[in-house]
C-alpha positions in Angstrom: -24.9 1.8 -44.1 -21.3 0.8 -45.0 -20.6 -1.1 -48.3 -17.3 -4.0 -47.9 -16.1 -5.4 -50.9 -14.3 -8.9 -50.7 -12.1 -8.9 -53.3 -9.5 -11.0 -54.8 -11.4 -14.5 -54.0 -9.6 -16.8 -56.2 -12.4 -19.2 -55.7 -15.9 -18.4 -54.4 -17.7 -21.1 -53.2 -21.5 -19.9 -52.8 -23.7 -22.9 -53.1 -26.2 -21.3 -55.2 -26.4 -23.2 -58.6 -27.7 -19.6 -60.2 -24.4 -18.7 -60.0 -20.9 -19.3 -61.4 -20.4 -22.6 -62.9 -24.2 -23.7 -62.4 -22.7 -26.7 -60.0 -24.3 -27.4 -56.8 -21.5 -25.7 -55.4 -22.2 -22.3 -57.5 -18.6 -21.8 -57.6 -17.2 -17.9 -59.2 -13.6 -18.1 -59.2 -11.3 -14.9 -59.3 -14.8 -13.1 -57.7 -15.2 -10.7 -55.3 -18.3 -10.1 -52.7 -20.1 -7.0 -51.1 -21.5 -7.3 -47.6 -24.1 -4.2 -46.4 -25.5 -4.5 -43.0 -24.7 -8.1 -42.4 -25.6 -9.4 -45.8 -24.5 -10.5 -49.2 -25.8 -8.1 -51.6 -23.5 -8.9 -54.6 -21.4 -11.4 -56.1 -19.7 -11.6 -59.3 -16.5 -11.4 -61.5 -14.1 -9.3 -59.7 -13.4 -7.3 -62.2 -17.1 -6.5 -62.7 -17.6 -5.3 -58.5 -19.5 -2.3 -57.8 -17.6 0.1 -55.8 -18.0 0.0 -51.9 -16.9 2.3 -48.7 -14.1 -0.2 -47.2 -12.6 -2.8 -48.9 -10.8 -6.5 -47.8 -8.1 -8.2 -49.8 -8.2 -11.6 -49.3 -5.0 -12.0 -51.6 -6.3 -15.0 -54.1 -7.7 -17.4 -51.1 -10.7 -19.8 -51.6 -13.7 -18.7 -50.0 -16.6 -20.6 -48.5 -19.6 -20.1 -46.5 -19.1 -20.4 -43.1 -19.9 -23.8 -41.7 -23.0 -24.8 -39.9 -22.6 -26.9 -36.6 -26.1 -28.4 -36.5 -25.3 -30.6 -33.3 -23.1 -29.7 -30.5 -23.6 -30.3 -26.6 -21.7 -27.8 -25.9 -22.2 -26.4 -22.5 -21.1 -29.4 -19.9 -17.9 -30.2 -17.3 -15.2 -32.0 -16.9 -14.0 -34.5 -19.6 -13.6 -38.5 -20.4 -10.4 -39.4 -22.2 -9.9 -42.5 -19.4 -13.5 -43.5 -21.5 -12.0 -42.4 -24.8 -8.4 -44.6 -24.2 -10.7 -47.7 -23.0 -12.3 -47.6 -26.4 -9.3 -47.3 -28.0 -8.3 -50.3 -26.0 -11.2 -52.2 -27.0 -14.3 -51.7 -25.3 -17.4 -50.7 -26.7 -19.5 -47.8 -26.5 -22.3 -47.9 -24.8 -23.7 -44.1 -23.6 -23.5 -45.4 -20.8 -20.7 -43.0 -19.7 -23.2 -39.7 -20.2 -24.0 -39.8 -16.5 -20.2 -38.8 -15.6 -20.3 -35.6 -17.4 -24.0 -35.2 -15.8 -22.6 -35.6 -12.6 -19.4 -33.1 -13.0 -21.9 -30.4 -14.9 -24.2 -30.4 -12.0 -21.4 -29.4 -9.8 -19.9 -27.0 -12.0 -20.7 -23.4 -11.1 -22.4 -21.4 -14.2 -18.9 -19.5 -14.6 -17.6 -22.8 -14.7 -20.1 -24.1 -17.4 -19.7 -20.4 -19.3 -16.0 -20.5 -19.5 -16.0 -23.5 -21.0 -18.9 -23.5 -23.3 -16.7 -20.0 -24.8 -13.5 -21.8 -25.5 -15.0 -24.6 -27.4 -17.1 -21.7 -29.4 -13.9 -19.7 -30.0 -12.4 -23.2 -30.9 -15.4 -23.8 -33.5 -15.5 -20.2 -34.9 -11.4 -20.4 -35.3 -12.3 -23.0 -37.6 -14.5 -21.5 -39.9 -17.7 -22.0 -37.7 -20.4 -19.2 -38.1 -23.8 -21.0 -37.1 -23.8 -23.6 -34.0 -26.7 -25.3 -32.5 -26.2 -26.4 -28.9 -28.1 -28.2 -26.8 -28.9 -29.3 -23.1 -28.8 -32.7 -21.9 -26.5 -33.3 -19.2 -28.1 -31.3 -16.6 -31.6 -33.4 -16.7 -33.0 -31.6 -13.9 -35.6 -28.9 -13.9 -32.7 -26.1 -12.9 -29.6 -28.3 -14.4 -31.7 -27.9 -17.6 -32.8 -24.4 -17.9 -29.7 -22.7 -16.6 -27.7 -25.4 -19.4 -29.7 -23.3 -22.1 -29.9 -20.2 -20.5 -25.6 -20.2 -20.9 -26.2 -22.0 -24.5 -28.2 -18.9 -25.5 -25.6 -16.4 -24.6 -23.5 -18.3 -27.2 -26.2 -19.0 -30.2 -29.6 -18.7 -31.0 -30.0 -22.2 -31.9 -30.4 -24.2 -29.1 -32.4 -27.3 -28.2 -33.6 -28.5 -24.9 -32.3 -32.5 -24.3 -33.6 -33.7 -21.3 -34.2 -36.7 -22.8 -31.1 -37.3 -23.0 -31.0 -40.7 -21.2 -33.2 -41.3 -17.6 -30.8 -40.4 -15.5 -29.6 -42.8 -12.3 -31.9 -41.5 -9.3 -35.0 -42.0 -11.9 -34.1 -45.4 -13.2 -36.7 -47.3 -11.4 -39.5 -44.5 -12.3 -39.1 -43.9 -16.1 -42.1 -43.2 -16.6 -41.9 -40.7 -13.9 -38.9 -39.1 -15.4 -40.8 -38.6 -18.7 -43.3 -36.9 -17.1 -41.1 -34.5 -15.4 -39.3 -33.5 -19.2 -42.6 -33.5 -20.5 -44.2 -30.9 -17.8 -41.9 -29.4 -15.4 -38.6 -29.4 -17.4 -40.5 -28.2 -20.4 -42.3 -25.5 -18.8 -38.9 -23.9 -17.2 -36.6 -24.8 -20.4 -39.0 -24.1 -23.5 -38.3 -20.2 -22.9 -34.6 -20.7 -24.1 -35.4 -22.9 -26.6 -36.2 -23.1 -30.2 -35.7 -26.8 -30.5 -36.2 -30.3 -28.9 -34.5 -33.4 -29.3 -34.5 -37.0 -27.3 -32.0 -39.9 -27.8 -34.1 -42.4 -29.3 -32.0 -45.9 -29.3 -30.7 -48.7 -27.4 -30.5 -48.0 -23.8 -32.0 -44.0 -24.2 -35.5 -43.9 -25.0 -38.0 -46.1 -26.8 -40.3 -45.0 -29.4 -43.5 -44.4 -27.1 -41.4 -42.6 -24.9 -39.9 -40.3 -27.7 -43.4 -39.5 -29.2 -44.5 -38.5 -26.0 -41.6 -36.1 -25.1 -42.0 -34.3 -28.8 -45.5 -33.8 -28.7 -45.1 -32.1 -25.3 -42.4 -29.9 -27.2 -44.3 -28.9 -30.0 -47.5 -27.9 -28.2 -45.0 -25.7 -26.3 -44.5 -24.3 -29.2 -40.7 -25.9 -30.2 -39.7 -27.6 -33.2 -38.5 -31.5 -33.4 -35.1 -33.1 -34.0 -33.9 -36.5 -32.8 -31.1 -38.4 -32.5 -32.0 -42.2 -33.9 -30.3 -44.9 -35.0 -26.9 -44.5 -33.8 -26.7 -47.7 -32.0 -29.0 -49.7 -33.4 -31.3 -50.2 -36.0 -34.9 -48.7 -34.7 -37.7 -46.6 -34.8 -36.0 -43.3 -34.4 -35.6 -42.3 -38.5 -39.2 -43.3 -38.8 -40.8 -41.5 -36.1 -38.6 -38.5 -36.8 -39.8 -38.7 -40.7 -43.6 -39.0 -39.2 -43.3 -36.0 -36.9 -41.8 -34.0 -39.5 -38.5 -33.3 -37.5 -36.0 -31.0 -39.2 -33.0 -33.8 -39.1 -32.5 -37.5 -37.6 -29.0 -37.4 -36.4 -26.6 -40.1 -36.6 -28.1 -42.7 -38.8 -25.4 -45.1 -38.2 -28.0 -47.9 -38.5 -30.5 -47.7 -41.3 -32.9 -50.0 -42.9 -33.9 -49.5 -46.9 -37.4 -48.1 -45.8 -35.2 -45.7 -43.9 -33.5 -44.5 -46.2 -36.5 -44.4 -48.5 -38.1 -42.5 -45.8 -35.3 -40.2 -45.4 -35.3 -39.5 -49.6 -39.1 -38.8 -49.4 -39.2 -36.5 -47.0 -38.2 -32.8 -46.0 -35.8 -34.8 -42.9 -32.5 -34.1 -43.2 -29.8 -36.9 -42.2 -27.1 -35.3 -40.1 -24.2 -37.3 -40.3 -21.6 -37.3 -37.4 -18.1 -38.7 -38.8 -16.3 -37.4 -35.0 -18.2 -39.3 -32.9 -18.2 -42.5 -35.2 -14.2 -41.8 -35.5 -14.3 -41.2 -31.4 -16.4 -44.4 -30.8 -14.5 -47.0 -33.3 -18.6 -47.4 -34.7 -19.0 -48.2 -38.4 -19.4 -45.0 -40.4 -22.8 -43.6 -41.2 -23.2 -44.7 -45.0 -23.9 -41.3 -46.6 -23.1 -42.8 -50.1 -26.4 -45.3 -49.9 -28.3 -41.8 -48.7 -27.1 -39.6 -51.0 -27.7 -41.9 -53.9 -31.0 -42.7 -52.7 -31.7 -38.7 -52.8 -31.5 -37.9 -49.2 -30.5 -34.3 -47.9 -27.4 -35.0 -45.8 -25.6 -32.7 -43.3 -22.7 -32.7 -41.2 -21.9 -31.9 -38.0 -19.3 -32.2 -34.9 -21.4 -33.7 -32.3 -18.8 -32.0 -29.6 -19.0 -33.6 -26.6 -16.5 -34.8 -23.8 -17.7 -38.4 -24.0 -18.0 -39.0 -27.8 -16.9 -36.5 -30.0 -14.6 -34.2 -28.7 -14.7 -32.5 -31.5 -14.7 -28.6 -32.4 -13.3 -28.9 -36.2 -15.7 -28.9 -39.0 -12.6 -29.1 -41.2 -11.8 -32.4 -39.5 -15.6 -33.8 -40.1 -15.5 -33.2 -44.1 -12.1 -35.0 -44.3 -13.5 -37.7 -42.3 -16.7 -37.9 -44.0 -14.7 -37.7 -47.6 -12.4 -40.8 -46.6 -14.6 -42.9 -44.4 -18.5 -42.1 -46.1 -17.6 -41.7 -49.5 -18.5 -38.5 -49.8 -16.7 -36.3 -52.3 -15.2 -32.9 -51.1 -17.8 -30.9 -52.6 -21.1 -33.2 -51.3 -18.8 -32.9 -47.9 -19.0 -29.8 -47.8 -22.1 -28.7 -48.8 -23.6 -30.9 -46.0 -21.4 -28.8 -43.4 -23.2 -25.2 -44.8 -26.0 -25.6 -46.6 -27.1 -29.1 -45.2 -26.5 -27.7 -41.8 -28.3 -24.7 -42.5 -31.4 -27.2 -43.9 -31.3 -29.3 -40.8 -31.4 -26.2 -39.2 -34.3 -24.8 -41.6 -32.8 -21.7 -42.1 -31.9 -20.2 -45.7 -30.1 -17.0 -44.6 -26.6 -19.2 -43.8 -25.0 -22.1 -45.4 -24.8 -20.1 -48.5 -23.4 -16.8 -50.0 -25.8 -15.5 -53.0 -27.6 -12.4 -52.3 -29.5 -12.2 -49.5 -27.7 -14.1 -47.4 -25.7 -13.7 -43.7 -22.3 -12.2 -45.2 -20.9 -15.4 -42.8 -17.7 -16.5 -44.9 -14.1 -18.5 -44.4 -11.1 -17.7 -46.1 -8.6 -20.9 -46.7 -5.4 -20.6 -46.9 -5.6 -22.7 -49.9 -6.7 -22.1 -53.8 -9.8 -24.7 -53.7 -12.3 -25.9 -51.0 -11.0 -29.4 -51.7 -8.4 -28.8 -49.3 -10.4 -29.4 -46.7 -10.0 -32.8 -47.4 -6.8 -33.1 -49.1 -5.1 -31.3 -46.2 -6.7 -32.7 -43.3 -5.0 -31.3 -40.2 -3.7 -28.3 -41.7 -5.0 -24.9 -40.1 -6.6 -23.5 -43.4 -8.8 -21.4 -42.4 -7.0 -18.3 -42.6 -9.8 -15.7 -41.8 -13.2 -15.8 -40.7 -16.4 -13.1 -40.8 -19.9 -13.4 -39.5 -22.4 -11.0 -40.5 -19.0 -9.0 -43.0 -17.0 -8.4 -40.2 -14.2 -10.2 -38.8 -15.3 -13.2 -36.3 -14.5 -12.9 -32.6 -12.0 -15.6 -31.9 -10.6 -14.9 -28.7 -11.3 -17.6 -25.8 -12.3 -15.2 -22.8 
């Protein structure tokens, strides 16, 4: 197996407290890093490195783990800026414009849907991105649905089936019919390319009944629980997420104090989603009032073509550092390690030993340039399991 020493980090942000300064942040400045078969298996001073077969000089930059996406949509068609200027222009966001991309993605081709879905991964790993989740939702037929993951797990491992996305327009006077199709025939064809499943609990989506229903159906097929809640609204969707023991509630736009209690007490993680509050001129998740209260908190992009066409996880800590009060190192912990919780996985998010040797070089001395720069192409080099990243947008 071949050793690769990262050397010359001028600051090494690894997120293990055991290490460096004993922050949350473990930070080891002038540090170096060797990567052997895919993982971290030292860290330390530089001038303390063990010796290794090849060797990358990464000239003084700041390194951090690479980021985890923990919600994207990200295989669909077509786009909705005419939606995105109307906002702009004043009107409110509703979901209600979901069913145009569901309409353009079921008459995209799968090289249409692939091609795509690629570009906006290239996009995300370009910026530092090593772990995505990506899920379904805008097929919400049995076929639309499957084949949506069956692209998504070309792209990531991660992904999460979302027919319960909303009911879509030919089922609107059989809801209940609907649910029954996500809960039986949907499931059966989409839970083999899925680890996850999700349903849009809120105003105009799904109600609580209707929620419990679909995630009991995915956990006896043997998937794991997530839910977006409380983006629109304040509702049931925290609680019911806390109760079922779902990895994250995302969103949380809308929260009451036994929310937030709930969210403290619990093993849920609140993923936060600063693009599509920025896309959708929606008040700002308040991740000071959750992190105070002791919540785990992660960050995500939400991309989407209707409210958060967003790829940049550099963008959503500089958004979540001036509009959620988050300082630059809470920021971005939530987009590695939070991620990485709300994903329940311990081998990204963080560079100690042991760990995916996922990592982003900045062209910049200190991760708080993510935030102080905001718009600035930092990231100057990007690795997934120690080797450089694929970038290109075939």
């Amino acid at each position: 197996m071949t050793a690769t020493l990262f050397s010359a980090i001028g600051e090494l942000v690894t997120n293990d407290p055991a290490l460096g300064d004993g922050s949350a942040l473990g930070i080891v400045r002038d540090a170096a890093l060797v990567a052997e078969d895919g993982r971290v298996v030292w860290v330390g001073s530089a001038d303390e490195a063990p010796a290794a077969d090849e060797r990358v000089d990464l000239g003084g930059r700041a390194v951090v783990p690479g980021f985890v996406d923990s919600h994207t949509h990200l295989v669909f068609a077509g786009e909705r800026s005419a939606e995105f200027a109307a906002r702009m222009a004043g009107e409110p966001y509703t979901g209600g414009g979901i069913m145009t991309t569901v309409a353009a993605t079921r008459a995209a081709s799968d090289a249409t849907l692939r091609a795509n879905a690629r570009r906006l991964h290239a996009e995300m790993t370009a910026s530092g991105t090593t772990t995505i989740e990506a899920k379904s939702g805008y097929g919400l037929t049995v076929d639309d649905e499957r084949r949506l993951l069956s692209i998504s797990r070309e792209l990531t491992a991660e992904t999460t089936f979302l027919g319960a996305h909303v009911v879509p327009a030919e089922s609107a006077a059989d809801r209940a019919g609907y649910v029954a199709l996500v809960c039986g025939a949907m499931l059966d064809a989409c839970a083999p390319h899925a680890r996850w499943i999700d349903v849009f609990c809120d105003v105009g989506a799904f109600g609580e009944d209707e929620a419990r229903a679909v995630l009991a159906a995915g956990a006896a097929a043997g998937l794991l629980p997530r839910l977006h809640g409380n983006q629109l609204a304040r509702g049931p969707g925290v609680r019911l997420a806390v109760e079922l023991g779902a990895a994250s509630v995302d969103h949380c736009n809308h929260l009451t104090e036994d929310d937030v209690e709930a969210l403290a007490s619990s093993a849920t993680v609140a993923t936060l989603l600063p693009g599509a509050d920025f896309s959708t001129r929606a008040p700002y998740a308040d991740a000071r009032r959750l992190l105070d209260a002791g919540a785990t908190v992660a960050l995500a992009t939400d991309c989407n073509p209707g409210s958060s066409y967003v790829t940049s996880m550099p963008l959503v800590i500089a958004l979540a550092v001036r509009e959620m009060r988050m300082t630059p190192g809470e920021a971005l912990w939530a987009a590695t390690a939070g991620g990485a919780a709300a994903l329940r996985r311990d081998d990204v998010g963080r560079l100690g030993p042991g760990a995916r040797a996922d990592l982003a070089a900045l062209d910049a001395p200190s991760y708080v340039h993510l935030a102080y720069r905001p718009g600035a192409p930092l990231v100057a080099d990007v690795f997934t399991g120690g080797r450089t990243a694929v970038t290109d947008k075939e």
